[in-house]
C-alpha positions as CSV (number, residue, x, y, z in Angstrom):
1,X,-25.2,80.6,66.1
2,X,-28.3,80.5,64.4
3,X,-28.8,80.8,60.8
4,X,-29.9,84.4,59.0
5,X,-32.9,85.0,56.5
6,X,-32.1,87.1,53.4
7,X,-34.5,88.0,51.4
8,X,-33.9,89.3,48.3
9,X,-35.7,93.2,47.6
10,X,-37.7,91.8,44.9
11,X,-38.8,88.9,46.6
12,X,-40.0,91.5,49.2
13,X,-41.4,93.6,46.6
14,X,-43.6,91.0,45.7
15,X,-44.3,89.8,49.4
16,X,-45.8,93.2,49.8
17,X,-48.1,92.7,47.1
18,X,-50.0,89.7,49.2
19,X,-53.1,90.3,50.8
20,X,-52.1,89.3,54.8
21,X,-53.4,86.3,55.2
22,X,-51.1,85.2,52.5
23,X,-48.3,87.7,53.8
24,X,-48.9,85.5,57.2
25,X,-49.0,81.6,55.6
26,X,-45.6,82.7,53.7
27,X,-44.2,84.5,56.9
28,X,-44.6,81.1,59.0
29,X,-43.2,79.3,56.1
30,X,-40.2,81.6,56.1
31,X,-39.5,81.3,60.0
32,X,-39.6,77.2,59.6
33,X,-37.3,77.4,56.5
34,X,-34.7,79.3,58.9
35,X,-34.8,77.4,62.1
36,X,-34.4,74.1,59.4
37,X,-32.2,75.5,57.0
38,X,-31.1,72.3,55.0
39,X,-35.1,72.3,54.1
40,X,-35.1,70.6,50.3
41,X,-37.2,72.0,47.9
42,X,-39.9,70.3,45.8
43,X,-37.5,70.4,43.2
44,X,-33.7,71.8,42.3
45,X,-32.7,74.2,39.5
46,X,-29.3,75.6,38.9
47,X,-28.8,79.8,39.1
48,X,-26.4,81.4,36.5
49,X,-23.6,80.4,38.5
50,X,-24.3,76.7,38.4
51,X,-25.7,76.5,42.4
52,X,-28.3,74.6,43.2
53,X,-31.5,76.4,44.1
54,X,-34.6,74.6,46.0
55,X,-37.6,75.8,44.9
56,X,-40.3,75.1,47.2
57,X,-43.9,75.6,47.2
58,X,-45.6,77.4,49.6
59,X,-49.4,78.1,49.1
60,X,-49.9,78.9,46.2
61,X,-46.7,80.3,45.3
62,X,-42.8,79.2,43.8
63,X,-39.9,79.9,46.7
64,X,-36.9,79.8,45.5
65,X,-33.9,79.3,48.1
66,X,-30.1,78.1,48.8
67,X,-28.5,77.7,52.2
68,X,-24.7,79.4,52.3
69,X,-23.7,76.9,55.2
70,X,-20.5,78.8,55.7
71,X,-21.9,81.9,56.7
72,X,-25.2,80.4,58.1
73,X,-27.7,81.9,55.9
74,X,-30.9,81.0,53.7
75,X,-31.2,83.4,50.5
76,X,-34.5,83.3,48.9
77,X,-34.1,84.9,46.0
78,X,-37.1,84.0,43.8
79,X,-41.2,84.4,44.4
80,X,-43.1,83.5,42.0
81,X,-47.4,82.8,41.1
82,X,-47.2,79.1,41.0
């Protein structure tokens, strides 16, 4: 089975926001990031629960993702202006 994207509503919020050029780099990004899902992050931070989150840069922008290997699927749950 392959792995699920789940993108949080704000993150899509803000996705919206993009003009589509940008909407399209981040949108490529976001297909490669499923089919590899143990993609690391530029760096790590912890979440209020203490799990490790990648946060990866793409364009000009923050991503910031964990992989739930159990249930096969990468949360992004943080977009951010770099």
């Amino acid at each position: 089975m392959d792995y699920r994207l789940a993108i949080d509503s704000e993150v899509l919020h803000f996705f919206l926001s993009l003009d589509e050029d940008e909407q399209a780099q981040i949108l490529r990004w976001f297909g490669k990031l499923k089919a590899l899902p143990f993609t690391r992050g530029r760096y790590t931070v912890l979440d209020s629960v203490g799990r490790d989150v990648e946060v990866s840069i793409v364009s000009s922008y923050l991503v910031y993702h964990w992989t739930d290997h159990a249930v096969k699927t990468v949360n992004v749950i943080g977009m951010e202006r770099a």
